[in-house]
C-alpha positions as CSV (number, residue, x, y, z in Angstrom):
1,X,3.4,30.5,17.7
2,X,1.5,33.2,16.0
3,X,0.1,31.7,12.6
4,X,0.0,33.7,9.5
5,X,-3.0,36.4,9.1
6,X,-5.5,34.8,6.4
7,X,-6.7,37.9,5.0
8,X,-3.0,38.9,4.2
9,X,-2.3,35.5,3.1
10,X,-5.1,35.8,0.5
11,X,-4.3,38.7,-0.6
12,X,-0.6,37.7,-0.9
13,X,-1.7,34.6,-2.9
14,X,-4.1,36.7,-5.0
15,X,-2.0,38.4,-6.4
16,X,0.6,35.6,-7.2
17,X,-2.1,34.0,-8.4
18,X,-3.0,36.7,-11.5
19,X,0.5,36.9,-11.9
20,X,0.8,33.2,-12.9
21,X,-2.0,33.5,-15.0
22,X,-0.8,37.0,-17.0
23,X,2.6,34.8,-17.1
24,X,1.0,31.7,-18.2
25,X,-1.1,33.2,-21.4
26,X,1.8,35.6,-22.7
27,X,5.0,36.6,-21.0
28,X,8.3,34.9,-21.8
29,X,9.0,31.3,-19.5
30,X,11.7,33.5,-17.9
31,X,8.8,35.6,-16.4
32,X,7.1,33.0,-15.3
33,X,8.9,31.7,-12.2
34,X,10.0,33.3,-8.8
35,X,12.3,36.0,-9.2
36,X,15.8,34.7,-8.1
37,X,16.9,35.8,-4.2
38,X,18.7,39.2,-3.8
39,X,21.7,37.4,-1.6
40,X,21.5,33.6,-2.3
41,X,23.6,31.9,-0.4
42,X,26.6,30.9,-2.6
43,X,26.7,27.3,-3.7
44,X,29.0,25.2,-2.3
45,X,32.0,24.1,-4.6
46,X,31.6,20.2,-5.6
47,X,34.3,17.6,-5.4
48,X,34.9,16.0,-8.7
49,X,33.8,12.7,-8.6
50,X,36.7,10.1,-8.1
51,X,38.1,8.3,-11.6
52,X,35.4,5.6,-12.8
53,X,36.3,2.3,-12.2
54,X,34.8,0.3,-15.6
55,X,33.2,-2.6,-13.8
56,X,29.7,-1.9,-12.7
57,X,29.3,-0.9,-9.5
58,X,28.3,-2.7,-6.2
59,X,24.9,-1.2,-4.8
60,X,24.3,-0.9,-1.0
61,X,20.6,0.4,-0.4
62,X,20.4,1.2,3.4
63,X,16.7,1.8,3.8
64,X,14.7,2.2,7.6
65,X,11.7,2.5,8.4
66,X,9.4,5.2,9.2
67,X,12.5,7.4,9.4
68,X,11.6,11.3,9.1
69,X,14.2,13.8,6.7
70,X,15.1,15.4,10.2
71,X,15.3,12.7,12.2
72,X,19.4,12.3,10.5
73,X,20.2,14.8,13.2
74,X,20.6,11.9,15.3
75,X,22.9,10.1,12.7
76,X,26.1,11.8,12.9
77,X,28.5,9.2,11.8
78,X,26.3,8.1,8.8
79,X,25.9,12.1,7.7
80,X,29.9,12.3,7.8
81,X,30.8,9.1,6.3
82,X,27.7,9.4,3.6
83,X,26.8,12.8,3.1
84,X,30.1,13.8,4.0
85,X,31.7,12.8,0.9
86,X,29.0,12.1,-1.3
87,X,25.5,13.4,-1.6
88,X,22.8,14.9,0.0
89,X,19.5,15.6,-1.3
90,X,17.1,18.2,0.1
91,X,13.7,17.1,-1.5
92,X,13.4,13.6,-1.2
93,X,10.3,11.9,-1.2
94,X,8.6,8.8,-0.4
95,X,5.5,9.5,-2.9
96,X,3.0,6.8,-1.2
97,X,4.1,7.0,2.3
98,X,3.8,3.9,3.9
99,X,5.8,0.7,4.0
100,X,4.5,-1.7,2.1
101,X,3.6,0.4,-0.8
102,X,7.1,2.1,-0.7
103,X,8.9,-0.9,-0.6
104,X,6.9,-2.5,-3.9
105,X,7.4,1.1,-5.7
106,X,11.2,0.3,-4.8
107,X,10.9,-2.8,-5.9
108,X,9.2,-1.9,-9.1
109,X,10.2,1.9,-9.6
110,X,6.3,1.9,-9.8
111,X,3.9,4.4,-8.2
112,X,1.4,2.4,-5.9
113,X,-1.6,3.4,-8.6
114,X,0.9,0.6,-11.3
115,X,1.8,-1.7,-9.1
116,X,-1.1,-2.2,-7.3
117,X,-0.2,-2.6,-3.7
118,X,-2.2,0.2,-2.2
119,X,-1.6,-1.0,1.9
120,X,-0.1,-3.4,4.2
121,X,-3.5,-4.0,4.9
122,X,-5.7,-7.3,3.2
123,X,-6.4,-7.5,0.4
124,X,-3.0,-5.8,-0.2
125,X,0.5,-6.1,1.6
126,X,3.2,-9.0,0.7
127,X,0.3,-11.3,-0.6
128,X,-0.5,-9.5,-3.9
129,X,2.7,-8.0,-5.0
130,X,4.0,-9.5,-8.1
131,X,7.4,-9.9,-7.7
132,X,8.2,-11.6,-11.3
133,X,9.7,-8.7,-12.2
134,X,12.1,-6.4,-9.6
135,X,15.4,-4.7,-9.6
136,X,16.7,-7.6,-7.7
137,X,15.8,-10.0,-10.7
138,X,16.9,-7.4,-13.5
139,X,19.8,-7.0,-11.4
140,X,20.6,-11.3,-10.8
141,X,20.1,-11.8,-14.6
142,X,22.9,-9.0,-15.5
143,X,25.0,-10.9,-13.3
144,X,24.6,-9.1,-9.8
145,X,24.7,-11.2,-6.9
146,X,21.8,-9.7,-4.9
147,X,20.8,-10.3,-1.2
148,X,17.8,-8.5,1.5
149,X,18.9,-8.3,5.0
150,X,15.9,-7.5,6.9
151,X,11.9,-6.4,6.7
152,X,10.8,-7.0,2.9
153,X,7.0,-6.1,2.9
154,X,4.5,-6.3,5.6
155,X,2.8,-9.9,5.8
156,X,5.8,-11.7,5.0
157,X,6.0,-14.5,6.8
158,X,2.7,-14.6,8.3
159,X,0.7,-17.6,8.3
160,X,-0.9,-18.6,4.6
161,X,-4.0,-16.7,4.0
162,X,-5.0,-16.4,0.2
163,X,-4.3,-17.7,-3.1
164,X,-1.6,-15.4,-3.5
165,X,0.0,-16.4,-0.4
166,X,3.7,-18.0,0.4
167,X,4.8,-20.1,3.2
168,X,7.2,-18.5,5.0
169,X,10.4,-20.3,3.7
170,X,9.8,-18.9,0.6
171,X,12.2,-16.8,-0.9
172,X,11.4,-14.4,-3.9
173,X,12.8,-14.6,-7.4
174,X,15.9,-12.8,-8.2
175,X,17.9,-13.0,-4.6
176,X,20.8,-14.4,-4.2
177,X,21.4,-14.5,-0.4
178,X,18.1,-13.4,1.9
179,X,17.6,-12.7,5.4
180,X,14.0,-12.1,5.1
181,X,12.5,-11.3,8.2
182,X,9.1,-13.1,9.0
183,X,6.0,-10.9,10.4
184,X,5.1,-13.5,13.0
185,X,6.7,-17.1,13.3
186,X,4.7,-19.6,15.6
187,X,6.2,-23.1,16.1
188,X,4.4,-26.2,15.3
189,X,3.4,-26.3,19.0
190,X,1.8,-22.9,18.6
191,X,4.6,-21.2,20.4
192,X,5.9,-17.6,19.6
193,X,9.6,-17.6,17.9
194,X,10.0,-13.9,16.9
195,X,8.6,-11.5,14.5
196,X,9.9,-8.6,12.2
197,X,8.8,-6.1,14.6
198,X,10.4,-7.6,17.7
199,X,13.5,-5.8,18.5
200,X,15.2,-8.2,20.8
201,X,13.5,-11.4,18.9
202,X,14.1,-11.1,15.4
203,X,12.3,-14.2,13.2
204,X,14.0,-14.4,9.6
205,X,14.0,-17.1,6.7
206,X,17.9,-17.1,6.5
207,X,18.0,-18.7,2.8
208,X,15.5,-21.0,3.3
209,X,16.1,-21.8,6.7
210,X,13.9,-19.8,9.8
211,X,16.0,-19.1,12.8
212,X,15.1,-16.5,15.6
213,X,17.7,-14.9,17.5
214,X,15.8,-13.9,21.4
215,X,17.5,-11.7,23.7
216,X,19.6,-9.9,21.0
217,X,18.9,-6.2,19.4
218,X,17.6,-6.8,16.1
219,X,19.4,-3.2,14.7
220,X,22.8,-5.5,15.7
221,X,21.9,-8.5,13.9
222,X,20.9,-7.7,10.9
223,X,24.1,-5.3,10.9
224,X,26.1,-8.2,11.6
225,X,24.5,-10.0,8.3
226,X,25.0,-7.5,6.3
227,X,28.4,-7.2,7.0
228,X,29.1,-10.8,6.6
229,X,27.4,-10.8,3.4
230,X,29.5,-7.9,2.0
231,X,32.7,-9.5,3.1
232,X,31.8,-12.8,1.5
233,X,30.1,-11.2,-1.4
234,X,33.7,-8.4,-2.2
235,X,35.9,-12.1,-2.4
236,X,34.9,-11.8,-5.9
237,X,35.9,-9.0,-7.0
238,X,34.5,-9.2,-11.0
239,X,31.4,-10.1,-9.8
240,X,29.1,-7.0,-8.4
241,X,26.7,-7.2,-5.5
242,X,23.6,-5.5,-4.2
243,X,22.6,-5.6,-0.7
244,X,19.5,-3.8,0.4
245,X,19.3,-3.8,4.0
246,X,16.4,-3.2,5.9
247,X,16.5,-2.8,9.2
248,X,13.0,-2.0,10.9
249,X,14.3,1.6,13.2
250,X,12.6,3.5,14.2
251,X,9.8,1.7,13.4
252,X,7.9,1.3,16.8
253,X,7.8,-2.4,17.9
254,X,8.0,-4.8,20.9
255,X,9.1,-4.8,23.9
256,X,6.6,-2.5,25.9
257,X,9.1,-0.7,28.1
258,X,9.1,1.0,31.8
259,X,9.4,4.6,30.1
260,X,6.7,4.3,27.1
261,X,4.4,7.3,27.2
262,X,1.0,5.9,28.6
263,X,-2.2,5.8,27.0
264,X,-3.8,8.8,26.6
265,X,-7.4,8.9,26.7
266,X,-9.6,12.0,25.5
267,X,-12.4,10.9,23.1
268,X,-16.1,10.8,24.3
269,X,-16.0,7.0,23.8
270,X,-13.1,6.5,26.6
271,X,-10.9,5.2,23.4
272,X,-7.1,6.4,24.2
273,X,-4.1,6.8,21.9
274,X,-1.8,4.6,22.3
275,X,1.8,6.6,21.5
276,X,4.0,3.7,19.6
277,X,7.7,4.0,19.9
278,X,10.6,1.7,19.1
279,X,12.4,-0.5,21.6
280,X,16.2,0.2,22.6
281,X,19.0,-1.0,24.0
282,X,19.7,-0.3,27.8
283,X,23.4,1.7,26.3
284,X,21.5,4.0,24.4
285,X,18.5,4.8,27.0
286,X,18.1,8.4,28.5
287,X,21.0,9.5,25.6
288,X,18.7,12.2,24.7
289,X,16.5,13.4,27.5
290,X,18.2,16.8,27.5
291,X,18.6,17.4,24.4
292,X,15.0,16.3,23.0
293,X,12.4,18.6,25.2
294,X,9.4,18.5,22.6
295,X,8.2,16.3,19.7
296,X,9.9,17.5,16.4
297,X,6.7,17.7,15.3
298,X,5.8,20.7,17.9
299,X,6.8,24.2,17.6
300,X,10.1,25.7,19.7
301,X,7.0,27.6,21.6
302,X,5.3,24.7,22.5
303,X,2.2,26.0,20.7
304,X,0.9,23.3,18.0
305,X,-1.3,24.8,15.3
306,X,-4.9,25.4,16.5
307,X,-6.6,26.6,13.6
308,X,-7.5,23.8,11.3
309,X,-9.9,24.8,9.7
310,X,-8.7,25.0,6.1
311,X,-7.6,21.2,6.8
312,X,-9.6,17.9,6.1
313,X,-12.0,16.8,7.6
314,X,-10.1,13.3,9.6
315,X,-7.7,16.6,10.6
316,X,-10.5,18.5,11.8
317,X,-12.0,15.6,13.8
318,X,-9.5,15.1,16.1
319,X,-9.2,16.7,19.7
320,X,-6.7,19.6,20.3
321,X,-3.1,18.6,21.4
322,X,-3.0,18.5,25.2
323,X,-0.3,19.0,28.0
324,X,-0.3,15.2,28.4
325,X,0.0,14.7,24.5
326,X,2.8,17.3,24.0
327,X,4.6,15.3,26.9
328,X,4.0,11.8,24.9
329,X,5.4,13.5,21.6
330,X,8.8,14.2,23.1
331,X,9.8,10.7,24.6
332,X,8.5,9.3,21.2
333,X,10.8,11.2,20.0
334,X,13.5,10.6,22.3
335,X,13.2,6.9,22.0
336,X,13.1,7.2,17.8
337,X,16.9,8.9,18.1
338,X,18.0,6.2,20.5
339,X,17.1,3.4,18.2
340,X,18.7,5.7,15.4
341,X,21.8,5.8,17.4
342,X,22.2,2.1,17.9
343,X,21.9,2.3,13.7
344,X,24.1,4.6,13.4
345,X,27.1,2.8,15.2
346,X,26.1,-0.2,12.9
347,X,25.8,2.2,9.9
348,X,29.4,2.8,10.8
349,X,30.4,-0.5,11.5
350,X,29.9,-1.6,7.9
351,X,30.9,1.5,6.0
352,X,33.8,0.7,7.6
353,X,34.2,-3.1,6.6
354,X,33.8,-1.7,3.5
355,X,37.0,0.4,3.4
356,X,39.2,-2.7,4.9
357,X,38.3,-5.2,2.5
358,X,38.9,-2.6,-0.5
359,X,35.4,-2.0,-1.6
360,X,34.6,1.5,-0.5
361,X,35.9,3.0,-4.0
362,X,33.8,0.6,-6.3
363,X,30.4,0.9,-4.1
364,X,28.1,3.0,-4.1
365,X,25.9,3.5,-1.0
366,X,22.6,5.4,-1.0
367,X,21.0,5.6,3.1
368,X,17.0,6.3,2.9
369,X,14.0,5.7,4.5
370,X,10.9,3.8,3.5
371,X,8.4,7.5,4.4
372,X,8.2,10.0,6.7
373,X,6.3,9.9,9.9
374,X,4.0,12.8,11.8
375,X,5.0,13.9,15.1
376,X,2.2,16.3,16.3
377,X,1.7,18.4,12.8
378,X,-0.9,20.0,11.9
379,X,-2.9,18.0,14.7
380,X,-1.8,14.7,13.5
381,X,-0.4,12.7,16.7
382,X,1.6,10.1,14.7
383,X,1.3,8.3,11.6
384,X,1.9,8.3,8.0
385,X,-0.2,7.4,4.7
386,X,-1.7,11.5,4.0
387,X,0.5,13.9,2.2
388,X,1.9,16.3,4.4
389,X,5.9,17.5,4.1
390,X,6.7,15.3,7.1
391,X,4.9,11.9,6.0
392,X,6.5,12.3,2.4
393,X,9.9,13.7,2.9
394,X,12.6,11.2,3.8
395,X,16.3,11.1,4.2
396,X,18.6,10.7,1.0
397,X,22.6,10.2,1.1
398,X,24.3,9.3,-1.8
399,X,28.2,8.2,-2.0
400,X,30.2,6.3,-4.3
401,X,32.6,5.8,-7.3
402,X,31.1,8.6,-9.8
403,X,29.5,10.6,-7.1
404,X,30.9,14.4,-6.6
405,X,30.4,16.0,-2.9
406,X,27.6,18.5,-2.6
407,X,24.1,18.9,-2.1
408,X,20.9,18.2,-4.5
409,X,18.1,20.5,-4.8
410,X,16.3,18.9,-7.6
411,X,13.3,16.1,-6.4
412,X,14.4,12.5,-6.2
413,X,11.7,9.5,-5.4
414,X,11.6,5.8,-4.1
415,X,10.6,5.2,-7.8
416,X,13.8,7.1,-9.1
417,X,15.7,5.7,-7.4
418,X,15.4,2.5,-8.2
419,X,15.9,3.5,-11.6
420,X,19.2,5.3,-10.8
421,X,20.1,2.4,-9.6
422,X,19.1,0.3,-12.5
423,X,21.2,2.7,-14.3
424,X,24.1,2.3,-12.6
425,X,24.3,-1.7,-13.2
426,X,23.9,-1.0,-17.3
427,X,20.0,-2.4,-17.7
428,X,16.6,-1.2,-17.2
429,X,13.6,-1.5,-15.0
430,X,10.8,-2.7,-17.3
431,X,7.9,-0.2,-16.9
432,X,9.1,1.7,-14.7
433,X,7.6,5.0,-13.6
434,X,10.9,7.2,-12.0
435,X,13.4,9.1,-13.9
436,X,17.1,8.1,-13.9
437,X,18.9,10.4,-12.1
438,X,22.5,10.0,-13.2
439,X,22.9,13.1,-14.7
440,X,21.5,15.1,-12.2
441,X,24.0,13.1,-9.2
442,X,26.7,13.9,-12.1
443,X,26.2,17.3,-13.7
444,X,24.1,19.3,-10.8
445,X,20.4,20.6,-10.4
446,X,18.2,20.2,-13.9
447,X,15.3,22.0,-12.3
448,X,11.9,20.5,-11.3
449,X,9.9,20.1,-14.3
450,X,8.4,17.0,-13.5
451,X,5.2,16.5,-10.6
452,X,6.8,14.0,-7.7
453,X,3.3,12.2,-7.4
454,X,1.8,11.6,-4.2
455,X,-1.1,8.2,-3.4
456,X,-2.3,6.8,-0.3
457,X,-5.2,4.6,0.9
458,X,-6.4,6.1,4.2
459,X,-7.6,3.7,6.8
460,X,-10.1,6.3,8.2
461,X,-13.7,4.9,7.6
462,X,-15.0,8.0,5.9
463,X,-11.9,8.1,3.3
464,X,-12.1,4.3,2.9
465,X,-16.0,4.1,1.6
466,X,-15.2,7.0,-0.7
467,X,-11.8,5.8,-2.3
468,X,-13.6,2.5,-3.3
469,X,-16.8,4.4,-4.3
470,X,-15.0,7.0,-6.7
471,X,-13.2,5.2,-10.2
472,X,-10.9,7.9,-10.6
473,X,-9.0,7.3,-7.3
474,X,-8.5,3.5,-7.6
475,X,-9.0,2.6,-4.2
476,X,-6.8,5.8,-3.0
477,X,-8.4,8.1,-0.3
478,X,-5.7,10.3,-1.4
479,X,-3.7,11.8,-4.3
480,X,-1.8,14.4,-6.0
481,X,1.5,15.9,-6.8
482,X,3.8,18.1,-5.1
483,X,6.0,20.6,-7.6
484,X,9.2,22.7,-6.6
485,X,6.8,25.9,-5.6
486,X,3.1,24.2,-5.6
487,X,1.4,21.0,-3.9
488,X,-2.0,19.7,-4.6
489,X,-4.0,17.1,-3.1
490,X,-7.1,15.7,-3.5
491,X,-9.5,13.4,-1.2
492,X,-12.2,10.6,-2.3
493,X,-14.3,12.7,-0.1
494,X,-14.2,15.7,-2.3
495,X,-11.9,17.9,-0.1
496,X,-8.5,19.5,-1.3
497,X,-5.7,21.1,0.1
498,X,-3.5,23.3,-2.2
499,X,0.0,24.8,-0.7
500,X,2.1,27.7,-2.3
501,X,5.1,26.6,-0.7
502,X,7.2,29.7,-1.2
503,X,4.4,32.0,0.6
504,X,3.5,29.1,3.1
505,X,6.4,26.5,3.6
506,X,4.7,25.1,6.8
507,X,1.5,24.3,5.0
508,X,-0.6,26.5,7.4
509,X,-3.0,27.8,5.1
510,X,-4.6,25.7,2.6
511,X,-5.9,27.8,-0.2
512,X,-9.4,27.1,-0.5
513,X,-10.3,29.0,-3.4
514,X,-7.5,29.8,-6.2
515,X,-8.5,31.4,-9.2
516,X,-10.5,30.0,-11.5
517,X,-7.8,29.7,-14.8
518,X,-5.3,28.4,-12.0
519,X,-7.7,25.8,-10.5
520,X,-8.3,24.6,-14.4
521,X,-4.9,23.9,-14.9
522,X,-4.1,22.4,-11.5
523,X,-6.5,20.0,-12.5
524,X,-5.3,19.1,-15.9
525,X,-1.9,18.6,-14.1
526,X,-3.4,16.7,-11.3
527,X,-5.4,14.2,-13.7
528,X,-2.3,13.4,-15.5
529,X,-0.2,13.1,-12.7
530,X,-2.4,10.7,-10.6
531,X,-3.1,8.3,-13.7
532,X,0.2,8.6,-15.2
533,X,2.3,5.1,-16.0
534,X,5.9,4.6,-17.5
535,X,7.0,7.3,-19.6
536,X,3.7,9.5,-19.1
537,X,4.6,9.8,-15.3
538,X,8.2,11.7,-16.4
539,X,6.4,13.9,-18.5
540,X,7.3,17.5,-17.9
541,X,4.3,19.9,-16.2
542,X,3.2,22.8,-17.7
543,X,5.7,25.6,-17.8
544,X,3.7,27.9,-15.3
545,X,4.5,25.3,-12.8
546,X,7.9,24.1,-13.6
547,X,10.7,25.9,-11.6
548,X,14.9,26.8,-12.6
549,X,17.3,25.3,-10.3
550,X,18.1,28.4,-9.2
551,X,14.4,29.1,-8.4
552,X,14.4,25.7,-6.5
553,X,17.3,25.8,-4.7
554,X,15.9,29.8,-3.4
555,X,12.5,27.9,-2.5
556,X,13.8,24.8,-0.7
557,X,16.5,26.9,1.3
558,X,13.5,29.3,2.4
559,X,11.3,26.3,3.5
560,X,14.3,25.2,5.4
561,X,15.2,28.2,7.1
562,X,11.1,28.8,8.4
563,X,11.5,25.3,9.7
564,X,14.4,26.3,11.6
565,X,12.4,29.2,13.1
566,X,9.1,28.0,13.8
567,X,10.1,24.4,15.1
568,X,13.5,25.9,16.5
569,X,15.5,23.5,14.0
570,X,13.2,20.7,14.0
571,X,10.5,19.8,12.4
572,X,10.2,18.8,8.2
């Protein structure tokens, strides 16, 4: 694939970049944003939303793991069901990609820099969240029976290590029912009994009680729960529920099976990657070999993108994709849709147990994922945690009572929606950091006039030294904000990467040098952004960088479609 020219990139960006400035010190706000497309693509006609039922409504959060925006291609039943009556927003975001912290902002509606659990890794992870306060207890104590049915956050269930820690029959304020999966569970004899991310031997504190179920396909069991708790929860019908359920796809995990990618080794050390997939059932195995001939990650012409220059430096650092990589990338990505395909039949399964026991028309139902996940972009073999489109987008569906059909254009978080949901039951989530989002599900596209901001602690030696070195990061290697047109990112290390989206929507070309005026207030919005808490983090940026919903809907569309061409309908 033939990557943009710099030079005309520059110059392209040069002159955007004065008129910004000329718009920001004197023309009208109506000057300041992109002009609207000549031929926009009409906007399809919404559904009203189906007569309110007074009671509050029941809340089922279906949240996975590691689970890319595109990666719902492989979904079918849960985009017709969900999306196909309800919802479906095209900028969502996981704004600190990685589990643990994404979970806690859920938990909270918190960015990671509030509620303080930067990793999965010690001194962070399950052991140092504070879960006095959650949407699960704000949600028990307004009368909600509430209940988890799967992974909560990463060390849960480990062995004690701490004073923070928890044996692993505990079971966290505010829940109702839980299904808790544990991380590891040993027997008193030493033995191994499960773990979370053992697909055919699930470990879980089942209310208090740890049972292990070996042999069987986690994806199916905790479907199973979940559907038992909903039909045991809908028998009383004036009392709401909320059910978040959890399941760990396509998370990779255990089993190591015949058909993994091998090692691949390439670094002057003899130190190989190891490619991590998910394990599947034997029904679902070889589903997609035709259909999947490259990572999503890699473009149709099987060219990744050489030039890195403009990147960081952990970017840099690593070896060109080979042959032998590219090869990896597509059964990883074969294996992810397999696992999603057992989800989706479970997906189904329950969506449908809601319709027979009568509780389709009072629930509403959001599907999500916990972040994003690399697949050979921009160099990066897998992974999450840094701040590219495919580590921080994620899947969003949206159906329910008070829920029109259509699409969303407008940004939605883990930490809004959490909020939105909070919303929905009639209280609030104290301290909270995301915007509720009823209107916007109700009335249609605001605009984005808000920064989605965007945190993570990289695990990479260099970035680790520097994000405990430098105050302003807080223990973050990484931070910033991403804006309907603009994204910005800084590094403990001193590097940046800023994106005009509309002139680069595959994030080619970091622009290393903006003008000065620009680069002053980028960095006014960036320092506010990244330290922002409660009501300061819904503030509205300044006007030169807000966009209409017009303008957003024009931008997001246009990213979409140069996905479409350069990674031949994959790819974030």
């Amino acid at each position: 694939m033939v990557e943009p020219s710099r030079s005309r990139a520059r110059a392209a960006w040069l002159a955007l970049g004065a008129l910004l400035l000329v718009a920001a010190c004197s023309a009208p706000v109506a000057e300041q944003r992109v002009d609207p497309a000549p031929t926009p693509r009409p906007v399809q006609r919404e559904e009203p939303p189906q007569q309110l039922d007074p009671r509050p409504p029941n809340l089922l959060v279906i949240e996975t793991d590691d689970m890319r925006a595109d990666d719902l291609r492989w979904m079918p039943r849960t985009r017709r069901l969900l999306g196909g009556r309800g919802l479906t927003w095209h900028n969502s975001f996981a704004p600190d990609p990685l589990c643990c912290p994404s979970r806690a902002s859920f938990l909270t509606g918190q960015y990671s820099h509030n509620h303080g659990v930067l990793s999965h890794e010690p001194p962070y992870g399950f052991a140092s969240f504070r879960d006095e306060v959650t949407l699960a207890t704000v949600l028990e104590e307004a009368g909600y029976r509430t209940a988890l049915v799967g992974k909560y956050l990463n060390g849960y269930g480990m062995p004690p290590e701490g004073p923070r820690s928890k044996d692993r029959d505990y079971v966290p304020p505010g829940w109702t029912r839980w299904v808790g999966a544990l991380d590891l569970w040993l027997g008193e004899d030493g033995g191994y009994q499960g773990s979370t991310y053992d697909y055919f031997h699930l470990a879980a504190n089942v209310d208090g009680e740890l049972r292990h179920w070996p042999g069987e396909y986690s994806t199916t069991v905790l479907g199973e729960h979940t559907r038992q708790l909903v039909t045991e929860l809908g028998q009383r019908p004036r009392a709401p529920w909320f059910v978040w359920w959890t399941p760990v796809t396509p998370h990779h995990g255990t089993p190591v099976e015949a058909d993994d990618p091998p090692p691949v080794r390439y670094r002057k050390d003899g130190s190989a990657v190891l490619w991590q997939t998910p394990a599947r059932p034997d029904a679902v195995k070889g589903m997609f070999d035709e259909e999947v001939a490259r990572g999503l990650g890699v473009p149709e012409d099987g060219e990744p993108e050489r030039d890195l220059a403009d990147k960081p430096r952990y970017l840099r650092s690593s070896p060109p994709l080979t042959e032998s990589d590219l090869a990896a990338l597509a059964e990883v990505t074969r294996q992810r849709a397999e696992s999603l395909h057992a989800l989706d039949l479970e997906v189904a399964r329950t969506l449908d147990r809601l319709r027979t026991t009568g509780q389709q028309d009072r629930t509403v139902v959001v599907f999500t994922s916990d972040n994003g996940y690399y697949l050979g972009e921009h160099g990066k073999r897998q992974g999450k945690i840094t701040l590219h489109e495919p580590s921080i987008r994620v899947p969003m569906l949206m159906a329910g009572p008070g829920i029109p059909h259509g699409d969303r254009y407008d940004p939605i978080s883990t930490v809004d929606l959490s909020v939105t949901l909070a919303g929905w039951a009639g209280v609030e989530l104290p301290r909270a950091d995301g915007l509720d989002l009823r209107p916007t599900v109700e009335q249609g596209d605001q605009g984005w006039h808000r920064p989605v901001v965007l945190e993570g602690r990289m695990l990479e030696p260099t970035y680790l030294r520097a994000s405990d070195r430098r105050a302003a990061f807080g223990g973050l290697g990484t931070a910033g904000f991403r804006a309907g047109r603009w994204k910005y990112v800084r590094y403990a290390t001193g590097e940046h990467e800023l994106y005009d989206l509309l002139e680069d929507p595959l994030e080619l070309e970091s622009i290393a040098d903006p003008p000065p005026e620009l680069r002053r207030l980028l960095d006014r919005a960036w320092r506010r952004a990244v330290r922002c808490a409660a009501a300061g983090c819904r503030a509205p940026l300044p006007e030169a960088l807000r966009v209409t919903a017009a303008e957003g809907r024009r931008i997001t569309r246009l990213q979409e479609a140069a996905l479409g061409r350069y990674y031949g309908g994959g790819g974030q």
